[in-house]
C-alpha positions as CSV (number, residue, x, y, z in Angstrom):
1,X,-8.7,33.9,-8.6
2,X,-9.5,30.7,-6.6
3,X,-9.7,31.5,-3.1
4,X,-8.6,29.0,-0.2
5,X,-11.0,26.8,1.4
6,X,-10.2,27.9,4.8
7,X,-10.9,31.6,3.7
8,X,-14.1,30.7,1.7
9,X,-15.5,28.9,4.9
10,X,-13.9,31.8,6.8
11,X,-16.2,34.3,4.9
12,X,-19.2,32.0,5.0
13,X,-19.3,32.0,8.7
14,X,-19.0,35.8,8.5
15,X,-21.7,36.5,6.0
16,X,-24.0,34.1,8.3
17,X,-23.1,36.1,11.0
18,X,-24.1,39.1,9.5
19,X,-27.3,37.9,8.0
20,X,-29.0,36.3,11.3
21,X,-29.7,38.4,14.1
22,X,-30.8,35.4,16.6
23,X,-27.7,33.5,15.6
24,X,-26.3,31.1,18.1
25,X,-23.7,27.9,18.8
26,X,-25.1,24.5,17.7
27,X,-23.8,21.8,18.6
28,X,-23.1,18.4,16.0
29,X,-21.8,15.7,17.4
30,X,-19.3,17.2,20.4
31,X,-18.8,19.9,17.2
32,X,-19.5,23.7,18.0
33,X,-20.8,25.3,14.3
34,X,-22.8,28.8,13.7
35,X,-26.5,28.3,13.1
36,X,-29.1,30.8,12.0
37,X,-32.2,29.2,14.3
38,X,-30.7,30.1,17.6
39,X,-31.9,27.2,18.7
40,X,-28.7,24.9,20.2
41,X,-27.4,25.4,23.7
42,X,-24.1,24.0,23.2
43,X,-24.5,21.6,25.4
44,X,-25.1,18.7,22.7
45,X,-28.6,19.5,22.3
46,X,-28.1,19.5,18.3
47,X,-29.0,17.2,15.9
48,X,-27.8,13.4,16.6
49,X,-25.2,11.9,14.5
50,X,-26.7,9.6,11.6
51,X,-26.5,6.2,11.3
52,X,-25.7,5.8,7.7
53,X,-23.0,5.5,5.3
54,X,-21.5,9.3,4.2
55,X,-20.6,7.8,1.0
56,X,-21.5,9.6,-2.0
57,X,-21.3,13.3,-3.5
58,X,-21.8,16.7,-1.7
59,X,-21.6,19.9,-2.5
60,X,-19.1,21.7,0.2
61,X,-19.2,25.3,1.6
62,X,-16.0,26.8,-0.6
63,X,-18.4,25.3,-3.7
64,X,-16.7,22.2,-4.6
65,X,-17.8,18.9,-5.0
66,X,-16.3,15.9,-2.9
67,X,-16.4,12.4,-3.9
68,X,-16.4,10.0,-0.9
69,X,-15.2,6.4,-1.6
70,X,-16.2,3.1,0.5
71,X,-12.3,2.6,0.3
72,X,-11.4,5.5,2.6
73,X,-10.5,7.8,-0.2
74,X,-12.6,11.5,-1.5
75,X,-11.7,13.7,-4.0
76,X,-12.6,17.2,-4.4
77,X,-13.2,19.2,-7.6
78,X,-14.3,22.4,-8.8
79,X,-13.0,24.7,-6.5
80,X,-9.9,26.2,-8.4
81,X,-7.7,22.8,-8.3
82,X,-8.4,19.1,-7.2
83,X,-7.4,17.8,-4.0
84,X,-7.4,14.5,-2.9
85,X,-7.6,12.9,0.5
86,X,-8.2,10.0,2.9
87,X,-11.2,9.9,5.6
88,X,-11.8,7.7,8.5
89,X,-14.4,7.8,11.6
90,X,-12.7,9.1,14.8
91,X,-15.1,6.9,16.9
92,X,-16.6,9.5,18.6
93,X,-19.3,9.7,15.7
94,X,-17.7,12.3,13.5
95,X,-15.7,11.5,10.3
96,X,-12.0,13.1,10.1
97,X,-10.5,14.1,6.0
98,X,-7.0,14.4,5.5
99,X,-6.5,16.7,2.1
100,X,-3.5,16.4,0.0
101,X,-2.8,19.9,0.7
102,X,-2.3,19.9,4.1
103,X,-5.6,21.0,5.9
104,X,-8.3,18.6,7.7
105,X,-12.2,18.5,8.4
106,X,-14.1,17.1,11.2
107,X,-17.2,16.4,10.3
108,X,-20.3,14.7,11.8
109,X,-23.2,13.4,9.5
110,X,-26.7,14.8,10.4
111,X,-30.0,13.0,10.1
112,X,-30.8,15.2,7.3
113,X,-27.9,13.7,5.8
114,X,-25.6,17.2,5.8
115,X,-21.8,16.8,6.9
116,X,-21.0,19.4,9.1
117,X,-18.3,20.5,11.6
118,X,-14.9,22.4,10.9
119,X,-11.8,22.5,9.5
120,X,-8.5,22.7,11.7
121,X,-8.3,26.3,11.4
122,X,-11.7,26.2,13.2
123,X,-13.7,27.1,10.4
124,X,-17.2,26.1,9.7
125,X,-17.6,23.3,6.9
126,X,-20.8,21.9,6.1
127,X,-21.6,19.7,3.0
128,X,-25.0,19.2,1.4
129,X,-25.7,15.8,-1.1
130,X,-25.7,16.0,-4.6
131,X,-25.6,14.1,-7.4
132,X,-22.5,12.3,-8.0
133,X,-20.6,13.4,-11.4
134,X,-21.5,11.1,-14.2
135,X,-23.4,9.0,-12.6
136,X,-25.8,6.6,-14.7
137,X,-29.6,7.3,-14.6
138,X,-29.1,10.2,-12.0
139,X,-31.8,13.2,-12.8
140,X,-30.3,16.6,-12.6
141,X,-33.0,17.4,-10.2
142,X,-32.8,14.5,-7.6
143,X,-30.0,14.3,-5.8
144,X,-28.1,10.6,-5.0
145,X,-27.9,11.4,-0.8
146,X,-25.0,9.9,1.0
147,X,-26.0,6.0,2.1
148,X,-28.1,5.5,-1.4
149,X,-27.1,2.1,-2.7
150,X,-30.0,2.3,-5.1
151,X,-27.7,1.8,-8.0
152,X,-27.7,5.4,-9.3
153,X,-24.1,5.6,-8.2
154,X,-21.1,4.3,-9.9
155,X,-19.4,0.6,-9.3
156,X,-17.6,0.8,-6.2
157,X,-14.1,-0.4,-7.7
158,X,-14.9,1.8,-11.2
159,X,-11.9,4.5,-11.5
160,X,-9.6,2.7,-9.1
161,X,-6.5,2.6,-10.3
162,X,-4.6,-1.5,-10.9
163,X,-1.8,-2.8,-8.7
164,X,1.0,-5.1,-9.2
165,X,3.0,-6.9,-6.3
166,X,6.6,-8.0,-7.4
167,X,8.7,-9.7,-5.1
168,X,8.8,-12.1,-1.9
169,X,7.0,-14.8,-3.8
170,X,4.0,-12.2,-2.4
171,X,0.1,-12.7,-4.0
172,X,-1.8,-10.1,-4.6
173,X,-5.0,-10.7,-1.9
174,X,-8.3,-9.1,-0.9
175,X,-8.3,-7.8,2.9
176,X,-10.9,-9.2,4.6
177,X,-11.0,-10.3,8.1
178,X,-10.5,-13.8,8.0
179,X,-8.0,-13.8,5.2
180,X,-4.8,-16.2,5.5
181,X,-1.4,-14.5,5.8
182,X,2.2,-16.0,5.0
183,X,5.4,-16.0,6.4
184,X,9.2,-15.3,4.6
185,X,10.3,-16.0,1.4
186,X,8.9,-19.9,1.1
187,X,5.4,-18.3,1.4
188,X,4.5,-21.2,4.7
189,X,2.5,-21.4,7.2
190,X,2.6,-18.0,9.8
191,X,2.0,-19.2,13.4
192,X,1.9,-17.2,16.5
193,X,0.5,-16.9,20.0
194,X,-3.1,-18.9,20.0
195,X,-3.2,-18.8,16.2
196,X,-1.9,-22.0,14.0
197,X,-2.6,-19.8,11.0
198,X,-2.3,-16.3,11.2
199,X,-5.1,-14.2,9.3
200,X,-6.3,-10.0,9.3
201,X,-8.6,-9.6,11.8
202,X,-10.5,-6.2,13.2
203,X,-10.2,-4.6,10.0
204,X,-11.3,-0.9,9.4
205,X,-14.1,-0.7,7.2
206,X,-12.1,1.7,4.5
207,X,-9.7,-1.7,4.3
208,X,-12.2,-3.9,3.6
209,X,-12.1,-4.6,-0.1
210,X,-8.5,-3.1,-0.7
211,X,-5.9,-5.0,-2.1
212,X,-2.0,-5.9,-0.9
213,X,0.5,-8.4,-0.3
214,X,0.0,-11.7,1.7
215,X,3.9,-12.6,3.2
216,X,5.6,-10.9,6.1
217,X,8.9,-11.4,6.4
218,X,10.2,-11.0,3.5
219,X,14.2,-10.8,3.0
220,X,13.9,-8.7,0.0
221,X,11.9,-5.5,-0.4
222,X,8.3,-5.6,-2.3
223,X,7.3,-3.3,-5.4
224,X,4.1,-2.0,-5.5
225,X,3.3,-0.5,-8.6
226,X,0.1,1.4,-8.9
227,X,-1.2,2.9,-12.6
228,X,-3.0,5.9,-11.3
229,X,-3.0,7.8,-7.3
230,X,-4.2,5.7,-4.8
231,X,-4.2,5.7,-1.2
232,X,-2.4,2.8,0.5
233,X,-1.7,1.7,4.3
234,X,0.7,-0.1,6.3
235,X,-0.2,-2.5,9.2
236,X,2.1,-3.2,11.7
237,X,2.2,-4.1,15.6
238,X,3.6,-1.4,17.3
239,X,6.3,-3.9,19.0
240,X,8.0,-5.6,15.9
241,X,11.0,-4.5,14.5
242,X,11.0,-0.5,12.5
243,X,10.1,-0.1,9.1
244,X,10.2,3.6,7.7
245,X,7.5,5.7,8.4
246,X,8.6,8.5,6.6
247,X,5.1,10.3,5.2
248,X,2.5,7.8,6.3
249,X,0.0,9.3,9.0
250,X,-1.1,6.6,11.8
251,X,-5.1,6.7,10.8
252,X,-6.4,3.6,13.1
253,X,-5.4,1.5,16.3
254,X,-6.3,-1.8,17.8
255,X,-5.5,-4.7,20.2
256,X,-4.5,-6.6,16.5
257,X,-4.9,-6.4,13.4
258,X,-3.1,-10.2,13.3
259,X,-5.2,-13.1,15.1
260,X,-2.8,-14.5,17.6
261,X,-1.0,-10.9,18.4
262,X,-3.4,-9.7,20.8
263,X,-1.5,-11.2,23.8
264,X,-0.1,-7.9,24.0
265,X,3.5,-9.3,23.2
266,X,4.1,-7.0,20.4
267,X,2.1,-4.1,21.4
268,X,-1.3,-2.6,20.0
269,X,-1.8,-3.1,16.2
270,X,-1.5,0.0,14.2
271,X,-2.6,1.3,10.7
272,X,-1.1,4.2,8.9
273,X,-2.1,5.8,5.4
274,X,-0.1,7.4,2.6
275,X,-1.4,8.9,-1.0
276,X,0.8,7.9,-3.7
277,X,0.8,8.7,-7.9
278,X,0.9,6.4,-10.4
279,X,4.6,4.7,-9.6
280,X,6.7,2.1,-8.3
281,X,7.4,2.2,-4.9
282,X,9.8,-0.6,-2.9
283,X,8.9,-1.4,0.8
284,X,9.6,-3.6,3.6
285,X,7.5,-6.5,5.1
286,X,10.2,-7.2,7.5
287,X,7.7,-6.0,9.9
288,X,4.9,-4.3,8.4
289,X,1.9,-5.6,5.3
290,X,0.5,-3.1,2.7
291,X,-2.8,-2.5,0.9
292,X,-3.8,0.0,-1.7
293,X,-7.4,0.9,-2.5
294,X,-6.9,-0.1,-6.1
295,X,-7.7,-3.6,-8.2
């Protein structure tokens, strides 16, 4: 019988309750967890947030292995089922995962490079490196910690599922700040406000390297077709016209994500995510652009 992960952290926290008599609240990163030293005050006086990437494998409280990708994605195995999920950084330090089955983590990575924080049932989660799955070279005994870009890990893009763009004479592009956008169904030139050629600009870090299409505008709707699940977004201004939002959870804000749109005209820029299975799915550039983390 696999048990939930909110009632395996659930039973964690009451075990480590039971087993540490000078127990007391530690604070992570603004987040209140149990610790067995007794030595937080709750007041912040925990360990500081890390600087470093939390990419890589760790090994959760409920037992399972998660799988955090550079593109914004993790997976988690080996607790009864597999779940997959998006993850972003709240700017206030700590990283938030969205799970496929509903629940979410806030987490804040620890100089010792240890996730910790709680789920939104208020349960502690904590999540210690390991060694990725199947990765190349990696020694059973030494663990590949979240940040290590020593090559032991993986190809960043190996796994990710390919994407096809039909429709609104639409390319398939890169996003990267700085990359040239296009306007309607001629694919010209896409003015506005102080730019003479509209490109992405303060792009998310779990964007950069994802693919999508490179025309707003379009009069007819796009077909993404993706061979395998992916997570995918859709960037908008919050002022321009209304696309469907039907499932997508907004993940990211910003003067623009447009040069020339941060005069405000159209609003903040926006970004919302979505996990889709292998499929075709039809949408609108009317007023919004897509982007999958596939190839």
């Amino acid at each position: 019988m696999r048990l939930s992960r909110r009632l395996v952290a659930l039973l964690g926290g009451a075990l480590a309750l039971a087993s540490c008599s000078t127990w007391g609240p530690t604070t992570i990163g603004g987040v209140s967890i149990g610790s067995g030293s007794g030595s937080g005050s709750g007041s912040g006086s925990g360990p500081p947030p890390a600087t470093g990437s939390i990419v890589g494998c760790y090994t959760f409280s409920n037992g399972a292995t998660v799988d955090v990708s550079a593109n914004g994605t993790a997976v988690e195995t080996g607790a009864g089922t597999e779940l997959t999920g998006i993850w972003n950084e709240n700017g206030n330090g700590q990283y938030v995962f969205s799970w496929s089955d509903g629940t979410s983590d806030t987490l804040t990575l620890s100089t010792g490079g240890i996730l910790a924080g709680t789920n939104d049932s208020g349960d502690t989660v904590t999540g210690e490196p390991t060694t990725c799955p199947g990765s190349p070279g990696a020694d059973a005994g030494s663990p590949v910690e979240a940040g290590d870009d020593s090559g032991a890990a993986p190809p960043e893009d190996a796994g990710l599922p390919t994407l096809t763009i039909v429709g609104g004479s639409n390319d398939k592009i890169t996003l990267a700040d700085g990359v040239t956008l296009y306007y309607e169904d001629a694919h010209g030139p896409w003015a506005f406000g102080s730019a003479a050629s509209v490109s992405y600009e303060n792009l998310p870090a779990e964007l950069i390297g994802t693919v999508g299409n490179d025309t707003s505008n379009n009069s007819e709707l796009i077909e993404f077709t993706l061979s395998g699940t992916a997570t995918c977004y859709l960037l908008r201004q919050q002022g321009w016209s209304a696309v469907s939002l039907a499932g997508w959870t907004q993940i990211a804000t910003s003067t623009s994500y447009f040069t020339g749109y941060d005069n405000g005209v159209y609003g903040n820029g926006v970004i919302y995510a979505q996990t889709f299975g292998a499929g075709s799915y039809s949408w609108s550039t009317n007023s919004a652009m897509y982007a999958c983390a596939a190839r």
